[in-house]
C-alpha positions as a Markdown table, in Angstrom:
| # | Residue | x | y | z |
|---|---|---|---|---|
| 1 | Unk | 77.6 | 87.6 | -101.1 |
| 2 | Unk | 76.0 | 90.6 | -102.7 |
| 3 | Unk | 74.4 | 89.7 | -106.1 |
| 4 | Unk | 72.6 | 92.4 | -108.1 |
| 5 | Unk | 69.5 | 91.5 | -110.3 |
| 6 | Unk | 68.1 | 94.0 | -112.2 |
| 7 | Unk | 67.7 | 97.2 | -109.7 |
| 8 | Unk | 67.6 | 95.5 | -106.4 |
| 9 | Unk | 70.8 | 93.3 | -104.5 |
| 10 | Unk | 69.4 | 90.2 | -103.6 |
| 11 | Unk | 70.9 | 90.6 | -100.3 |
| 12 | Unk | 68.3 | 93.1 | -99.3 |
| 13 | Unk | 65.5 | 91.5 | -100.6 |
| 14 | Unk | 65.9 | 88.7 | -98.3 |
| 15 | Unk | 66.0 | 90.7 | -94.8 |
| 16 | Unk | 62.1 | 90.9 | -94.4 |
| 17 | Unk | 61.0 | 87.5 | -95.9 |
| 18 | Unk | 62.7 | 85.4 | -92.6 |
| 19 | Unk | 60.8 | 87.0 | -90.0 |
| 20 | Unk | 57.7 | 87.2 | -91.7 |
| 21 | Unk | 58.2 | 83.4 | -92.6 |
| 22 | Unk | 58.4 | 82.7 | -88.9 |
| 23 | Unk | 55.4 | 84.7 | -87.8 |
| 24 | Unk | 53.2 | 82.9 | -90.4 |
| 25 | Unk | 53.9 | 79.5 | -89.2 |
| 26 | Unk | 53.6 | 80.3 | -85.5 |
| 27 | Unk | 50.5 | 82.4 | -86.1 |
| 28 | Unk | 48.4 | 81.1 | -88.8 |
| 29 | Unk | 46.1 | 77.6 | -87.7 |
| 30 | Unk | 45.2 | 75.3 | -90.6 |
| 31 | Unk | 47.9 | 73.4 | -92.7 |
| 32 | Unk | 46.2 | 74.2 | -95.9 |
| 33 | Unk | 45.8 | 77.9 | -95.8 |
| 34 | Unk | 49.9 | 77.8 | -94.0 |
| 35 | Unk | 51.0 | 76.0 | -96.7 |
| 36 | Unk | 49.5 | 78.8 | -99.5 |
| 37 | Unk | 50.7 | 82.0 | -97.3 |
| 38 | Unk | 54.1 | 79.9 | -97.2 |
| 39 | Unk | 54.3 | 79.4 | -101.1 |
| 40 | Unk | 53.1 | 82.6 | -102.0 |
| 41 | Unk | 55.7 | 84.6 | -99.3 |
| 42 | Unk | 58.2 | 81.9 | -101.5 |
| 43 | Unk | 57.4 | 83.3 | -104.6 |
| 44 | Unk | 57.7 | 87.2 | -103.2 |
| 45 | Unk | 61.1 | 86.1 | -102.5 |
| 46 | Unk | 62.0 | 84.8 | -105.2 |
| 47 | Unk | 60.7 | 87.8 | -107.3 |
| 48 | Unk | 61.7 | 90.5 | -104.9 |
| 49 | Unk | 64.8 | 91.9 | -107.3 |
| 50 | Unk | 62.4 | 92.4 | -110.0 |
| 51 | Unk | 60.0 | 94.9 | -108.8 |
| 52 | Unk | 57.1 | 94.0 | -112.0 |
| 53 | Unk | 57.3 | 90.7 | -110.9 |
| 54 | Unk | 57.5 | 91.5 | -107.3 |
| 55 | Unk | 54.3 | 93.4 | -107.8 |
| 56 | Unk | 52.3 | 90.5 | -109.0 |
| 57 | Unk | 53.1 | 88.5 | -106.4 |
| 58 | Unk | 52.7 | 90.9 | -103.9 |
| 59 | Unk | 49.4 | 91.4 | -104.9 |
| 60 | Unk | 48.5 | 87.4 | -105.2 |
| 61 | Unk | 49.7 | 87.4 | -101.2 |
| 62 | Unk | 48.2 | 90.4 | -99.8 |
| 63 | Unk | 44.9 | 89.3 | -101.5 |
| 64 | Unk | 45.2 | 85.4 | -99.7 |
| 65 | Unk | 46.6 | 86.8 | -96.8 |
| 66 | Unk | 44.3 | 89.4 | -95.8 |
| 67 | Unk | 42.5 | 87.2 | -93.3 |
| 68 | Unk | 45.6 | 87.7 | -91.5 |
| 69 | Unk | 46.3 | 91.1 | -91.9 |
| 70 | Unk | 46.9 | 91.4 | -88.2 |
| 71 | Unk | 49.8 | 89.1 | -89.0 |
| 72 | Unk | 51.3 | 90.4 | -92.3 |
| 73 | Unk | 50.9 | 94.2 | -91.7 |
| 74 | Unk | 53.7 | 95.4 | -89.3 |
| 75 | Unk | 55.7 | 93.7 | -92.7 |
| 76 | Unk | 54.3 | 96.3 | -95.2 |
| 77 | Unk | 56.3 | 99.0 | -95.2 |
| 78 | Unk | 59.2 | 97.0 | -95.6 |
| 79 | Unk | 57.5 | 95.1 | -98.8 |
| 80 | Unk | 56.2 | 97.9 | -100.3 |
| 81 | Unk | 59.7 | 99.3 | -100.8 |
| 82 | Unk | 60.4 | 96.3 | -103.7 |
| 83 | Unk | 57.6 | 97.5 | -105.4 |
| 84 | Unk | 58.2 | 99.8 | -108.9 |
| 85 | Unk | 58.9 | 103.1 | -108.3 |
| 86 | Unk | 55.2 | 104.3 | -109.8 |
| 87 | Unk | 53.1 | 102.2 | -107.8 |
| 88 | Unk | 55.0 | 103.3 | -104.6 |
| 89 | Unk | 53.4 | 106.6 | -105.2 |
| 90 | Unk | 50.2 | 104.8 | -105.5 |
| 91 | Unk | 50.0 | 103.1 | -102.2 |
């Protein structure tokens, strides 16, 4: 199945979000602060196809998660590229 929304297939959106889901719940100790990266990865997901969206969320989980950035930052690049065009540049 290859369903567009907006500029991005949702297809590629989910690629990165599986393995990153799996290093989080092997790697991070503490149910509480799991269960937040967990919800806030969900709602990355779930916005990836629409990057203004994406951005928000991106920037509500890189700000919980950067106690773990040892974790989260081989993952990145490969988030950074459902981000708007302009803030791309930015980064």
């Amino acid at each position: 199945m290859h369903i567009t929304t907006q500029n991005r297939p949702v297809s590629t959106c989910t690629a990165v979000f599986t393995p990153l889901r799996e290093r989080i719940a092997r790697e991070v100790s503490g149910s509480a602060m799991l269960a937040d990266l967990l919800e806030k990865l969900n709602g990355m997901q779930e916005a990836c196809a629409r990057p203004a969206a994406f951005k928000i969320r991106f920037d509500v989980f890189v700000a919980r998660a950067a106690d773990h950035a040892d974790i989260v930052q081989p993952f990145l690049p490969e988030l950074v590229r459902f981000l708007p065009k302009d803030d791309q540049q930015k980064v």
